[in-house]
C-alpha positions as CSV (number, residue, x, y, z in Angstrom):
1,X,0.0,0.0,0.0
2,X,1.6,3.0,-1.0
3,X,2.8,5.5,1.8
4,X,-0.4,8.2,2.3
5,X,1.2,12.2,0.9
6,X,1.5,14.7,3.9
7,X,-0.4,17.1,1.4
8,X,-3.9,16.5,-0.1
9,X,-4.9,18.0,-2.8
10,X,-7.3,19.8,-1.5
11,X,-5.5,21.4,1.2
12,X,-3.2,22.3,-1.6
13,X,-5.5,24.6,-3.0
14,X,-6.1,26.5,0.2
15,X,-2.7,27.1,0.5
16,X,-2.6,29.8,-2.5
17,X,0.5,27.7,-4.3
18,X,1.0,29.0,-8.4
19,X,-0.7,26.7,-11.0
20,X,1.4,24.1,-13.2
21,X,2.7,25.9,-15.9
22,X,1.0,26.5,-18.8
23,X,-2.2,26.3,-16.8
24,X,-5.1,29.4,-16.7
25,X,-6.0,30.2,-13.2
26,X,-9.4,29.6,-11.9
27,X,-11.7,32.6,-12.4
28,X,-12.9,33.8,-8.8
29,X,-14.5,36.7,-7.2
30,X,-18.1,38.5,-7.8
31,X,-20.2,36.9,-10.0
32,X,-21.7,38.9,-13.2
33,X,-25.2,39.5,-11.9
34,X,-23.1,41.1,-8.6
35,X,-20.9,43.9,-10.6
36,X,-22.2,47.5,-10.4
37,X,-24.1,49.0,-13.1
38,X,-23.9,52.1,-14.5
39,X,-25.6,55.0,-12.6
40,X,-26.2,59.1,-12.5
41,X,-24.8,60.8,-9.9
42,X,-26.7,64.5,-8.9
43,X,-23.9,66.9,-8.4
44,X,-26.3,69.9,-8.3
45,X,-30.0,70.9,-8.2
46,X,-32.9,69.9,-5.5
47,X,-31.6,66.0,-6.1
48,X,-27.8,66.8,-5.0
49,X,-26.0,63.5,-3.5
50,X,-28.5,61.6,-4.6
51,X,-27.4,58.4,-6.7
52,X,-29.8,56.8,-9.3
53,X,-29.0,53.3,-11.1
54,X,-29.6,53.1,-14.5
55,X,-32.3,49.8,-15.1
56,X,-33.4,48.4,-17.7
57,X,-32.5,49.4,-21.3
58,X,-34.6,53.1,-21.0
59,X,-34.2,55.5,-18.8
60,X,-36.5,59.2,-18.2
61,X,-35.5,61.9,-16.7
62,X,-38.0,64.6,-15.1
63,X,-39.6,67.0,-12.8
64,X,-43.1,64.2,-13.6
65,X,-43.5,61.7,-10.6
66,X,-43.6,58.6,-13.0
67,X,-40.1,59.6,-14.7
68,X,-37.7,56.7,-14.0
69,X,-35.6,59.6,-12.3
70,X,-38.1,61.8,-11.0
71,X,-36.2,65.4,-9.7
72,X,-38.1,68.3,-8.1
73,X,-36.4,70.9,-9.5
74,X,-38.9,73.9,-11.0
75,X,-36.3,74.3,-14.1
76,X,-36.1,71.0,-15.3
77,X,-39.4,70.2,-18.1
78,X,-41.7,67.3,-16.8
79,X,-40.3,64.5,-19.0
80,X,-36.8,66.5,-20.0
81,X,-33.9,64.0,-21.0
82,X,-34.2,60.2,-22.3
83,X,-30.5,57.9,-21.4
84,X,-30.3,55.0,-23.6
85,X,-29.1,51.8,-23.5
86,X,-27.0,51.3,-27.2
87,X,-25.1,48.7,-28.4
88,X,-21.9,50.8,-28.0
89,X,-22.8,51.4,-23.9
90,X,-25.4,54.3,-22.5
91,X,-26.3,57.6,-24.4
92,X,-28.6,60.8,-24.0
93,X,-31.3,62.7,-25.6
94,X,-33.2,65.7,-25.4
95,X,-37.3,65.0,-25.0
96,X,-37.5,68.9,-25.9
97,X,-37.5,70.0,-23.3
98,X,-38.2,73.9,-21.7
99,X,-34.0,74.7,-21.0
100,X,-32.7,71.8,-23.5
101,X,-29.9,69.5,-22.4
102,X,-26.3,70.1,-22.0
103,X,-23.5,68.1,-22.0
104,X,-20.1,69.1,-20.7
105,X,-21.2,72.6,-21.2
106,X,-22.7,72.6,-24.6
107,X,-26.5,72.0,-25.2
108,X,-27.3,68.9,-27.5
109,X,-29.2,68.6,-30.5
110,X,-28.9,65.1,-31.4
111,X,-28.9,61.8,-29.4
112,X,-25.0,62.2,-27.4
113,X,-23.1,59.2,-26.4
114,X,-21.7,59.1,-22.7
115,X,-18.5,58.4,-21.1
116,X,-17.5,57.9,-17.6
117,X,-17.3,61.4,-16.0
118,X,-19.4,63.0,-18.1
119,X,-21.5,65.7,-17.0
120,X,-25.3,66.2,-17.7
121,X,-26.9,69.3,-16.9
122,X,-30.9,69.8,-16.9
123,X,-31.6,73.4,-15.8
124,X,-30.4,73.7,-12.6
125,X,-29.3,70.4,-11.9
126,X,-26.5,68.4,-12.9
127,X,-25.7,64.7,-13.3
128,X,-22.3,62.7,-13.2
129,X,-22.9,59.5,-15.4
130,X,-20.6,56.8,-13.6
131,X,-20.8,53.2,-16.0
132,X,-19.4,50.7,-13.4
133,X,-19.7,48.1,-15.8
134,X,-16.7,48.8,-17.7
135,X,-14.8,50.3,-14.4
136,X,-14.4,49.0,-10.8
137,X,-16.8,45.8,-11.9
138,X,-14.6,43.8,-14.2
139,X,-11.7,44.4,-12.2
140,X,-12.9,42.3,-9.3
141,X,-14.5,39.8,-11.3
142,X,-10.6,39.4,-13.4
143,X,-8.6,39.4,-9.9
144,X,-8.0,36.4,-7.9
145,X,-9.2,36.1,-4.0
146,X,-7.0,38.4,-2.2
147,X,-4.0,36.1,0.2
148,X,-5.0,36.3,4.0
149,X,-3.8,39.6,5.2
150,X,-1.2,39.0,8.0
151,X,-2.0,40.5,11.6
152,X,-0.6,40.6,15.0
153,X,-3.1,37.6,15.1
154,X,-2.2,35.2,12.5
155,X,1.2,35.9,11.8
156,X,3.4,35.2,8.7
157,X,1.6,35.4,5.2
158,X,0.7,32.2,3.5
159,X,3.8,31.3,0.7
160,X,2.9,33.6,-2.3
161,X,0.8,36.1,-0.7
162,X,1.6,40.0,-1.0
163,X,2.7,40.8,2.7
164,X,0.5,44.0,4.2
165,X,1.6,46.1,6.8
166,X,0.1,44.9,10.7
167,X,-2.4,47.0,11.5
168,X,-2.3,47.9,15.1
169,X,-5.2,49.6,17.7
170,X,-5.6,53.1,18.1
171,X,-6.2,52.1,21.9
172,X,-2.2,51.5,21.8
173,X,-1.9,55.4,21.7
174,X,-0.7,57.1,25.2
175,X,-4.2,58.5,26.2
176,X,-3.0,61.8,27.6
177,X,-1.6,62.6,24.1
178,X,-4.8,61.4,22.8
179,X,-6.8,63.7,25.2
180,X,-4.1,66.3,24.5
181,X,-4.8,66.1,20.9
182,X,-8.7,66.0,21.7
183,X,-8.6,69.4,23.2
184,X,-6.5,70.8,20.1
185,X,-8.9,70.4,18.0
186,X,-11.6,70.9,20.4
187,X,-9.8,74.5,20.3
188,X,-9.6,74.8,16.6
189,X,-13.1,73.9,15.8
190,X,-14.4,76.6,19.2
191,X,-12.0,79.5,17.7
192,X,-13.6,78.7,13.8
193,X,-16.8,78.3,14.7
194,X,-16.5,81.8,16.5
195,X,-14.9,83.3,13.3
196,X,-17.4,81.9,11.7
197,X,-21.0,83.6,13.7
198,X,-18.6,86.2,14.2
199,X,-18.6,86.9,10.2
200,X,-22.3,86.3,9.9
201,X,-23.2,88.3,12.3
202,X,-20.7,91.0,10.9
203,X,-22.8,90.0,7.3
204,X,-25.5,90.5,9.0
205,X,-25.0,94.0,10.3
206,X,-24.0,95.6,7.2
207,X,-26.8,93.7,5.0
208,X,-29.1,95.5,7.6
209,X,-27.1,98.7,7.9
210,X,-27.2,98.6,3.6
211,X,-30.9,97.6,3.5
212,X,-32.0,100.6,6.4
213,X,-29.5,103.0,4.1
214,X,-32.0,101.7,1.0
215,X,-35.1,102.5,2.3
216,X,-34.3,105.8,3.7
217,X,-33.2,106.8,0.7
218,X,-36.2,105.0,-0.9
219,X,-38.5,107.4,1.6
220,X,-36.1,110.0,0.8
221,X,-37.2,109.8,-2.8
222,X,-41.1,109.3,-2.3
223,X,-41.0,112.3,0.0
224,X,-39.3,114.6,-2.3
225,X,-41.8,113.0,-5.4
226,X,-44.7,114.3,-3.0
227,X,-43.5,117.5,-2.6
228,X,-42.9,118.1,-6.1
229,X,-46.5,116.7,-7.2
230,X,-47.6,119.3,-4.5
231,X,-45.7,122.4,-5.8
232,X,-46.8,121.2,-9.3
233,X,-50.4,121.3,-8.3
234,X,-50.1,124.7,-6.7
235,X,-48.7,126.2,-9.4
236,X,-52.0,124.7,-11.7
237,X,-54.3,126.1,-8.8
238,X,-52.7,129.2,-9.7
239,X,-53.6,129.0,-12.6
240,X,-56.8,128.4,-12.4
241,X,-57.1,131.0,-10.3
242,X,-55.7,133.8,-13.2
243,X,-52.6,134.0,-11.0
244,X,-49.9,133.1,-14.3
245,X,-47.2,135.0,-12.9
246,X,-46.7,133.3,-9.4
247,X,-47.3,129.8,-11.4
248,X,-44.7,131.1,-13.5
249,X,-42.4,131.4,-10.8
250,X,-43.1,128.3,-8.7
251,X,-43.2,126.4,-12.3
252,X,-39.5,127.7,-12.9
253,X,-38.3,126.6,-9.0
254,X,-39.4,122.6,-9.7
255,X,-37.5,122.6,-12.7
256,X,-34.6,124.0,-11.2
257,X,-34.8,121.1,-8.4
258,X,-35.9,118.7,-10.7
259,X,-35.7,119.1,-14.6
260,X,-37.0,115.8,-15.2
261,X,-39.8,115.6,-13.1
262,X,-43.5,115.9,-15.2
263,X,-41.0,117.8,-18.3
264,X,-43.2,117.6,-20.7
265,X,-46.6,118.7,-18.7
266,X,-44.2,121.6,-16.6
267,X,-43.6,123.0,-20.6
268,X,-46.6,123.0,-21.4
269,X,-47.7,125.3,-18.8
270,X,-44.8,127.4,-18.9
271,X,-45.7,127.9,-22.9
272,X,-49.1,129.1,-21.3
273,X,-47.7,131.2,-19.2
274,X,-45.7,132.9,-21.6
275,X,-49.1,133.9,-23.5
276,X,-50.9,134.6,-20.5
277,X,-49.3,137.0,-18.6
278,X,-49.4,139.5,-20.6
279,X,-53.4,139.0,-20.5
280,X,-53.1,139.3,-17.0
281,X,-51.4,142.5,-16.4
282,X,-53.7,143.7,-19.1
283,X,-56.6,142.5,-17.1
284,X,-55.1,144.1,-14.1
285,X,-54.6,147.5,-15.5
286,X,-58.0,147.3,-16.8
287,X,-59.6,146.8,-13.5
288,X,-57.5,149.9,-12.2
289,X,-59.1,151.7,-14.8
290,X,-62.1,151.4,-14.2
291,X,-61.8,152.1,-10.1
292,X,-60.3,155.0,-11.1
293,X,-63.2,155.9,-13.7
294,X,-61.0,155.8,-16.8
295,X,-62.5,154.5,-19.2
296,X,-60.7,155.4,-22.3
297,X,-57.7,153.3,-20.8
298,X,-59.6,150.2,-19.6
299,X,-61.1,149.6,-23.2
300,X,-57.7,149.9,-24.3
301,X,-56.2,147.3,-21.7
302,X,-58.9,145.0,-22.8
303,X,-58.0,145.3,-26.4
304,X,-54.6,143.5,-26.0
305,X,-55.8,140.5,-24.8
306,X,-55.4,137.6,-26.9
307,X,-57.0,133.8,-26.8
308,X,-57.0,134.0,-22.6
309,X,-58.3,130.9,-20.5
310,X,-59.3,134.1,-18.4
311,X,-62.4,134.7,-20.3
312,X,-64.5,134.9,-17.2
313,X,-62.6,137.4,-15.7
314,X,-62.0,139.5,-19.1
315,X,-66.2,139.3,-19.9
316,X,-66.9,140.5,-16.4
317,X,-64.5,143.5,-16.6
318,X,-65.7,144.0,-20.1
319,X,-69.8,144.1,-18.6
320,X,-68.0,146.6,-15.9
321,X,-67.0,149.0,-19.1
322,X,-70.0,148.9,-20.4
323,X,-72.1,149.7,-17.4
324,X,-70.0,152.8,-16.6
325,X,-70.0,154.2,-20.3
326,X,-73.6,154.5,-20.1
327,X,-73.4,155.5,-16.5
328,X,-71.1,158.3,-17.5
329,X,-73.1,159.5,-20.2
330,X,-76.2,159.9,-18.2
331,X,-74.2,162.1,-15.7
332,X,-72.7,164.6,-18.9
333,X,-76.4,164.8,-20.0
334,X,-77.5,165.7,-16.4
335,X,-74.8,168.2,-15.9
336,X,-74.6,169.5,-19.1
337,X,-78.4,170.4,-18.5
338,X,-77.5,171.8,-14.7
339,X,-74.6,174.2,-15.3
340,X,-74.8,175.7,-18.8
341,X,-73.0,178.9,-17.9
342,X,-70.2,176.9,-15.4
343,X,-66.9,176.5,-17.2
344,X,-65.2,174.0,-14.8
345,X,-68.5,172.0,-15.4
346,X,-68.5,172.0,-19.1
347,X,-64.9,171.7,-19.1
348,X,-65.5,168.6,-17.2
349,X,-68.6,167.4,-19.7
350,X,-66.3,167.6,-22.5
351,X,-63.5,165.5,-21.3
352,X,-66.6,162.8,-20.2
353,X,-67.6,162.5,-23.9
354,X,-64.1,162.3,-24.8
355,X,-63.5,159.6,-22.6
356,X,-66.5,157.9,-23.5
357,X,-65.8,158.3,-27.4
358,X,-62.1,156.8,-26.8
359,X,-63.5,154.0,-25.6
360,X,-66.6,153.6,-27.2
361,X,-66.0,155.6,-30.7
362,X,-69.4,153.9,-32.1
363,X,-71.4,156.0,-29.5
364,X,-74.2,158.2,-30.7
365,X,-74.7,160.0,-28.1
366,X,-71.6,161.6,-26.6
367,X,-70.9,163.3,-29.9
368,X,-73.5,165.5,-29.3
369,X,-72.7,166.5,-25.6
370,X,-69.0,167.1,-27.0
371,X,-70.6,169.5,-29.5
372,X,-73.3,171.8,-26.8
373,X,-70.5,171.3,-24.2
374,X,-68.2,172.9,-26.6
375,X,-70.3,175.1,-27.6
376,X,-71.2,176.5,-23.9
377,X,-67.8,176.7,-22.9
378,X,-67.0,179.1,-26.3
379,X,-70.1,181.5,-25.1
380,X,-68.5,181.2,-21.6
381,X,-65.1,182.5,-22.6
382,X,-67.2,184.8,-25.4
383,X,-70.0,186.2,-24.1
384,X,-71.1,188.8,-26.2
385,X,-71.5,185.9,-29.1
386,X,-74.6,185.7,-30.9
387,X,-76.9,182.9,-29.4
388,X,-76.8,180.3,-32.6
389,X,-79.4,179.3,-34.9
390,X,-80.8,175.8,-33.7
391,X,-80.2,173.2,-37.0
392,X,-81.5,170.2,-35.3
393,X,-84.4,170.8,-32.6
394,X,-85.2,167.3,-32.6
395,X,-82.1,166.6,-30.6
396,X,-83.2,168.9,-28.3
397,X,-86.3,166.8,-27.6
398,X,-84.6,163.6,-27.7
399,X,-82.3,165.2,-25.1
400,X,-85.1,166.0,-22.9
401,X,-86.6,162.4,-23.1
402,X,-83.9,160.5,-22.1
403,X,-83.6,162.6,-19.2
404,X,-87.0,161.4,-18.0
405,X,-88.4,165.3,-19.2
406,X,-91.6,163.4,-20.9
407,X,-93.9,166.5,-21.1
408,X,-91.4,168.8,-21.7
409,X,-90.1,166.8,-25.2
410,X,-93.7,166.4,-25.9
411,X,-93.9,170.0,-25.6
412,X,-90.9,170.7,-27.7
413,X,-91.6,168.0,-30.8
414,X,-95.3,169.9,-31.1
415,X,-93.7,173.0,-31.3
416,X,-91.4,172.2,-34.1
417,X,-93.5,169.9,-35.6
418,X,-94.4,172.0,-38.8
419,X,-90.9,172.3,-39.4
420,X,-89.4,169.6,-38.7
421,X,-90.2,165.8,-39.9
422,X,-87.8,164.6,-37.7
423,X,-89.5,166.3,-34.7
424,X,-93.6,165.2,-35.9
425,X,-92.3,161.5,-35.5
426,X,-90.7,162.4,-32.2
427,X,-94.0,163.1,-31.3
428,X,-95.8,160.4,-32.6
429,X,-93.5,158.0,-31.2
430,X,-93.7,159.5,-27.3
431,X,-97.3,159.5,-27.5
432,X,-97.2,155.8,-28.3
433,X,-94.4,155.0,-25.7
434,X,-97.1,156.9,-23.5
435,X,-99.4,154.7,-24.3
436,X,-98.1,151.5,-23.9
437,X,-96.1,152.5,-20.8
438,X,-99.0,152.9,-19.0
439,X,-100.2,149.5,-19.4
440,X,-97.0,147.3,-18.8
441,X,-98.5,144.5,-16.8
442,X,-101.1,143.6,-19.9
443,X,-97.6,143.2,-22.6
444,X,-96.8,140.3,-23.4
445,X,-93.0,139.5,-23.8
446,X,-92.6,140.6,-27.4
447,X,-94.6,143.8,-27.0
448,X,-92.0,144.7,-24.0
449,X,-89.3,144.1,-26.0
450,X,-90.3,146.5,-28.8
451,X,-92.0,149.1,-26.8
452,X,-88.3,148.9,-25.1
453,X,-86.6,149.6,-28.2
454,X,-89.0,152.7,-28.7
455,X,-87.2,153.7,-25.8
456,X,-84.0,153.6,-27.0
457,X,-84.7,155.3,-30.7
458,X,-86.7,158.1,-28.8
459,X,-83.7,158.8,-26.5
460,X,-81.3,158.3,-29.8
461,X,-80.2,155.1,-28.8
462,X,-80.0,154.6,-25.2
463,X,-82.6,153.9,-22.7
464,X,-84.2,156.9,-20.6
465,X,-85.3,157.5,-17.7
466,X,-88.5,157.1,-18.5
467,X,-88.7,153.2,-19.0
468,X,-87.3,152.1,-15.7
469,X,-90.2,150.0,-14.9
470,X,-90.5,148.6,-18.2
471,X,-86.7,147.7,-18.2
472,X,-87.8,145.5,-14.6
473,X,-90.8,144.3,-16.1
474,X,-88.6,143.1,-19.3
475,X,-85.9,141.9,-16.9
476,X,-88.7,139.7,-14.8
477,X,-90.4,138.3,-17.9
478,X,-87.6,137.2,-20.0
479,X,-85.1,136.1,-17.0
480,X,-88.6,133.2,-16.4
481,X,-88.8,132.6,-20.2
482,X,-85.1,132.1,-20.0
483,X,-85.2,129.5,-17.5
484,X,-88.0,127.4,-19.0
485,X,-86.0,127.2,-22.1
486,X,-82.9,126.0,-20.1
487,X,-85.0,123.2,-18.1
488,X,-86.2,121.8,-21.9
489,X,-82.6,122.0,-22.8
490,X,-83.1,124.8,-25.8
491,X,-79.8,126.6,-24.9
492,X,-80.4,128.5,-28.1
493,X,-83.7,130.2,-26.8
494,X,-82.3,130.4,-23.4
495,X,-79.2,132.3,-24.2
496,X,-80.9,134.7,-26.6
497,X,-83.5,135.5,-23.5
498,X,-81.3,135.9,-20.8
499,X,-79.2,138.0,-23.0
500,X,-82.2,140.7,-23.2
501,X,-82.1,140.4,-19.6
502,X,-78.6,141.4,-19.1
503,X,-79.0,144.3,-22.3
504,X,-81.7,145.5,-19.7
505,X,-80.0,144.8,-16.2
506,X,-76.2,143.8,-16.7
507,X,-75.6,142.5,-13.2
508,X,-79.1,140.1,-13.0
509,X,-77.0,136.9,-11.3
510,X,-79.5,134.4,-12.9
511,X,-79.2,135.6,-16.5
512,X,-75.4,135.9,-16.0
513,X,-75.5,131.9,-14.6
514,X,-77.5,131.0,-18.0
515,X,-75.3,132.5,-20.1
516,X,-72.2,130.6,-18.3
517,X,-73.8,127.7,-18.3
518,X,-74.7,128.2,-22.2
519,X,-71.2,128.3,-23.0
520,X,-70.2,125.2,-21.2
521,X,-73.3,123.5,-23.1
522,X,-72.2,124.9,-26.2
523,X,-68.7,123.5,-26.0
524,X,-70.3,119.6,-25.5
525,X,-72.6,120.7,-29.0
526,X,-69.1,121.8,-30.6
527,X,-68.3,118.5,-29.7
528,X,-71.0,116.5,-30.9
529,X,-70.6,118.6,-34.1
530,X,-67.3,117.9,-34.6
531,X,-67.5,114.1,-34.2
532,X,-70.5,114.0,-36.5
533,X,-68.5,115.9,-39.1
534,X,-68.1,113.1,-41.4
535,X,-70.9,110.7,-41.2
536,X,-73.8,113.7,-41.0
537,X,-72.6,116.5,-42.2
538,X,-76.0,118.2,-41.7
539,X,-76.8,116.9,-38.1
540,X,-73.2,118.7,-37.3
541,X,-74.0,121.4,-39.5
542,X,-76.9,122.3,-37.4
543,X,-75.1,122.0,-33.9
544,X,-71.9,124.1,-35.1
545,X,-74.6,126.7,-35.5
546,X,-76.1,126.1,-32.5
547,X,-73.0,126.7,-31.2
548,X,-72.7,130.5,-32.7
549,X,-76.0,131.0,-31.5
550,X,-75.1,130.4,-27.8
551,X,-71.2,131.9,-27.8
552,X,-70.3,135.9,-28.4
553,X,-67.7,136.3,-31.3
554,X,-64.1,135.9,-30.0
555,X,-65.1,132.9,-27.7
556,X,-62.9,129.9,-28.7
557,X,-65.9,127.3,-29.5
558,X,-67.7,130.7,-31.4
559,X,-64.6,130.5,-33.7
560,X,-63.7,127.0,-34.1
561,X,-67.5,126.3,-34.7
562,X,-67.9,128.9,-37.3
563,X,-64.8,127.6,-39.2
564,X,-66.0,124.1,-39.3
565,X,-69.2,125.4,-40.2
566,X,-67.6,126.8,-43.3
567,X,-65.5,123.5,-44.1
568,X,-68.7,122.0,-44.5
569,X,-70.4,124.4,-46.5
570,X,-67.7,124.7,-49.1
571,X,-67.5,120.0,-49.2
């Protein structure tokens, strides 16, 4: 029996001895369903640190809950990217997506192979695509079982092993240099955690200080925007107010502190300003005028004005004139017929027509007192003059009429009479004015309209004292037909009655308050008119002369409405 070897052959094989020669070596390690696979790695984004395997040969990625690899990031498209399984190893494609898909910093158009390290970014995140199949995995199936590492425990390494170094405890270390070393790095982490809250709260402080710096400046800047709008709307109260040389001035002072604040409205007001200025001083030296009862220079004040926004206050002034004018030639007549033979009274009669004549050179009746004031003044200084020859007698009883001398110009127009034509209708015409006057209550509104301008042509051309009842009787009568017209909305009719109220009585409030509102009415038909210019040209027509109707010549709508009145009459 042969002798029994002192090595098996399968202890052999635990002993890590080389193959015979020529011999391949027995394939150990993990098996191939054990090797890693291929796998994205997030680097960046929501998903950051976060591994995902790649399964399967397919793989979506997207913000969607059922994408393979489902990320919660706002920037990336719900199903973004598509990684492939080819027969060359694992590529990418874009699923067009929102942001596209990049690949090692340029965006893809196409399906992109990818290599290990390569890196995928999807908005704000970014994947590392690791393929352990061709890495770390075949390298531990390839490699034998590793020889028995040699310790303090086992000793020597088995013949043919790679010898590694002993590892020994870190128990063997001298544990007051371990508690030594514990408290030096106990130290170092205290002293840079203190830097560090030490620099956030520094951070802190001067993000706070920077933001409290932002808003006062910020309040700063709202404050100094509300005093501007303040000061701008001052200086348009101004205005409004005819005041165009203080808005001027505070006009000028916010674009000096701001030029760019409201630059184009601020122009447009200074532009105004510039025009109307002008109106205003002449408005203000016409109002001196007439306190100081000068009437020649307040009509000539009034003349420069040009295209105001003051119309208001230039009508008013203008109504003012016109009341004293008549006012003064009332007082000539009376003291021309008081003090005949006192010079410093006809000297004074004569510059009253004159004055009235500069102003008003269309007046009939100043002329005339000019002329017998003249006249009385020459006998004054000549007294042993000839009395002259009366041409015209018929003024003489005109004269005497408008003075409120009824009987007396009755008396004179008889006695001339057979002369005179002129003075035989004088007569005819006071009887009749006689007449009529007696029974004002019974007139309807047309007869006291025309029995008031009998009046006027007896008197040669201004009212007499005579019809002061009928002028309240008019005033009363036409001021209610006025308002009746106003309430059916026929401004035409309302402004043409209230109008013979204020011919009669220029200060009556109410027929003054028609005629404004008139004018404000006749600007909304202006503009009725002038959108209807196109598709009825007659309708428009109709309200542009409406408009006329309602508006005294040099009013803005009065002008603008007569010259599209024309454009249509010449289509």
């Amino acid at each position: 029996m042969p002798p029994r070897s002192k090595n098996p052959p399968a202890r052999a094989r635990a002993t890590g001895q080389q193959p015979a020669a020529g011999t391949r070596p027995r394939r150990t390690g993990v098996s191939p369903a054990a090797r890693p696979s291929a796998k994205l790695v997030c680097s960046a984004g929501p998903a950051s640190g976060q591994e995902f395997l790649l399964s399967g040969d397919e793989v979506t990625i997207g913000r969607a809950a059922d994408a393979t690899v489902s990320v919660p990031d706002t920037s990336v498209s719900r199903k973004h990217a598509l990684v492939r399984k080819t027969a060359d190893g694992w590529a990418v494609s874009d699923l067009g997506s929102g942001n596209g898909t990049i690949v090692n910093g340029e965006q893809i158009s196409e399906e992109q192979p990818l290599a290990p390290g390569d890196v995928i970014t999807l908005g704000d995140s970014e994947f590392e695509f690791a393929d352990g199949s061709a890495g770390q995995g075949d390298a531990l199936a390839a490699s034998p079982r590793r020889p028995p590492v040699r310790t303090a425990r086992t000793g020597a390494p088995a013949p043919g092993a790679r010898a590694r170094p002993v590892r020994t405890s870190r128990n063997s270390d001298d544990p007051a240099v371990a508690a030594k070393k514990r408290r030096r790095l106990l130290i170092v982490a205290g002293t840079s955690l203190a830097v560090l809250m030490a620099l956030g709260v520094g951070y802190r402080a001067i993000a706070q200080k920077q933001e409290k710096a932002r808003i006062e400046i910020l309040r700063a800047q709202q404050a100094q925007e509300a005093e501007l709008t303040t000061a701008f709307q001052e200086a348009k109260n101004l205005t409004k107010d005819g005041k165009w040389v203080e808005a001027k001035a505070r006009l000028e002072q916010i674009v000096e502190f701001a030029p760019n604040f409201s630059s184009k409205s601020i122009a447009t007001y200074l532009e105004r300003a510039n025009t109307e200025i002008p109106n205003e001083q002449a408005l203000d030296e016409a109002q001196a005028a007439l306190k100081a009862d000068q009437l020649a220079r307040a009509a000539a004040a009034l003349a420069r004005i040009k295209n105001t926004m003051m119309e208001k206050r230039e009508n008013e002034l203008k109504e003012q004139l016109e009341v004293k004018l008549g006012e003064k030639v009332v007082d000539a007549r009376k003291r021309l017929s008081a003090s005949p033979r006192d010079l410093a009274a006809m000297e004074q009669v004569k510059a009253m027509a004159e004055d009235v004549l500069a102003a008003r050179p269309e007046d009939r009746e100043a002329p005339d007192i000019k002329r017998q004031s003249e006249d009385n003044i020459n006998r004054i200084k000549n007294p042993n003059l000839p009395p002259p020859i009366p041409e015209t007698p018929h003024l003489e009883v005109m004269q005497r009429f408008r003075n409120g001398d009824q009987s007396g110009a009755m008396s004179l127009a008889q006695a001339c009479a057979a002369k005179n034509a002129q003075c035989r209708a004088l007569e005819s015409q006071i009887k009749e004015f006689d007449a009529r006057n007696k029974n004002l209550e019974n007139l309807s509104s047309v007869e006291l309209k025309n029995l008031y301008v009998l009046d006027k042509k007896i008197a040669g051309g201004n009212s007499s004292d005579l019809s002061k009842q009928l002028r309240t009787r008019l005033a009363t009568v036409f001021y209610k037909e006025a308002s009746n017209a106003k309430t059916v909305r026929n401004w035409v009719t309302a402004i043409q009655k209230a109008q013979t109220v204020l011919e009669v009585d220029p200060g009556h409030p109410g027929a003054n308050a028609i005629i404004q509102e008139a004018r404000s009415q006749a600007h909304d038909i202006y503009l009725r008119g002038y959108q209807l210019r196109e598709t009825s040209p007659d309708e428009a027509g109709r309200l542009f002369k409406d408009v006329i109707m309602m508006t005294p010549p040099g009013d803005t709508d009065h002008e603008k409405a007569k010259s599209r009145l024309e454009e249509l009459q010449r289509q």
